[in-house]
N, C-alpha and C positions, 0 to 999 in steps of 0.2 A: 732404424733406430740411430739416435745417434752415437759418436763413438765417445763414449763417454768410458773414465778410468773403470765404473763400476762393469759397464758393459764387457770392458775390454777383459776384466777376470773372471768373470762368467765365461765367454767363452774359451777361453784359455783353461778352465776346469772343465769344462764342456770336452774342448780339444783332448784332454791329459786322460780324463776317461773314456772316453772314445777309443782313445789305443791303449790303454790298461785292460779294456775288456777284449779288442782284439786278439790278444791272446789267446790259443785255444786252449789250452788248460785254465784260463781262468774262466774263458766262455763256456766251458766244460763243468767246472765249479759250480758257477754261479745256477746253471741249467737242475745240474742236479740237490741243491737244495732248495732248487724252485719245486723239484718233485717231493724231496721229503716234506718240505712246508706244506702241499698240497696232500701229502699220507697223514700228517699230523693233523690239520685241518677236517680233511673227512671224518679220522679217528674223534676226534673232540666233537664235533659237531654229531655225530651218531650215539655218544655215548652222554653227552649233552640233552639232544632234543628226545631219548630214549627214555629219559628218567622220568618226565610227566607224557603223558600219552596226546596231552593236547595239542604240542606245536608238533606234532611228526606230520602232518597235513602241508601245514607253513612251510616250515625246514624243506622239506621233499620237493616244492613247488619254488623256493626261492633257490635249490641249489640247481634244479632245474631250469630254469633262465637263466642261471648263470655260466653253467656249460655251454648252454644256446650261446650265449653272447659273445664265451668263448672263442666258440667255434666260426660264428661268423663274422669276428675279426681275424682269424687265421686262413681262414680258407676262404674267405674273399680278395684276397691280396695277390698279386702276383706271388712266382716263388722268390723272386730277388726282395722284396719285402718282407714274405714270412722272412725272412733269417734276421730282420731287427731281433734285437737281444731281448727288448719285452714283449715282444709279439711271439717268441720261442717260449720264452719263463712264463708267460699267461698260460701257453698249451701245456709246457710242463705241468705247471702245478693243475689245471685241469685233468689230466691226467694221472696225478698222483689223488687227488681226491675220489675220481669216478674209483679207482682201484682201491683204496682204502677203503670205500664203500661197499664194494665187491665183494674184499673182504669180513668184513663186517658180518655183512648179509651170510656166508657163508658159516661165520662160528657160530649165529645165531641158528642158523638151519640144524648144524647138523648136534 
């Protein structure tokens, strides 16, 4: 590219968060409202596609590739890759949905 003024504040916001998120307390943060957004997420979506009995077919099959897809962006990677911070927050919140769903399933049971 060339180094143009606009170029050049892009990566300088690029730079500035880059080390704003190095922090482990904020990589810490940021991870775990990847999970709650992912509880919140299954929560709504269950309680959502629950109300007509039509789309729990759909629902169940599109959150399904979407865990897969998850999953084989995480665990294809080297380990020095998984630790990107959206390659961490995608598992997280993968994680907080399966388990919200878990959930779910479980006050429905008993």
């Amino acid at each position: 590219m060339q180094n143009t003024r606009l170029n050049n504040l892009f990566n300088a916001i690029a730079l500035r968060l880059r080390l704003w998120f190095f922090n482990p307390w904020r990589r810490l943060s940021v991870l775990i409202i990847s999970f709650l957004l992912g509880f919140f997420l299954g929560s709504a979506v269950a309680t959502t596609a629950g109300q007509t009995a039509e789309w729990d077919v759909v629902v169940a099959g599109f959150l399904v590739v979407l865990v897969e897809v998850a999953n084989r962006l995480f665990y294809s990677r080297s380990i020095r890759e998984r630790q990107a911070l959206w390659v961490e927050s995608l598992n997280f919140l993968k994680v907080g949905l399966t388990y919200s769903l878990f959930l779910e399933a479980f006050k429905l049971g008993s």
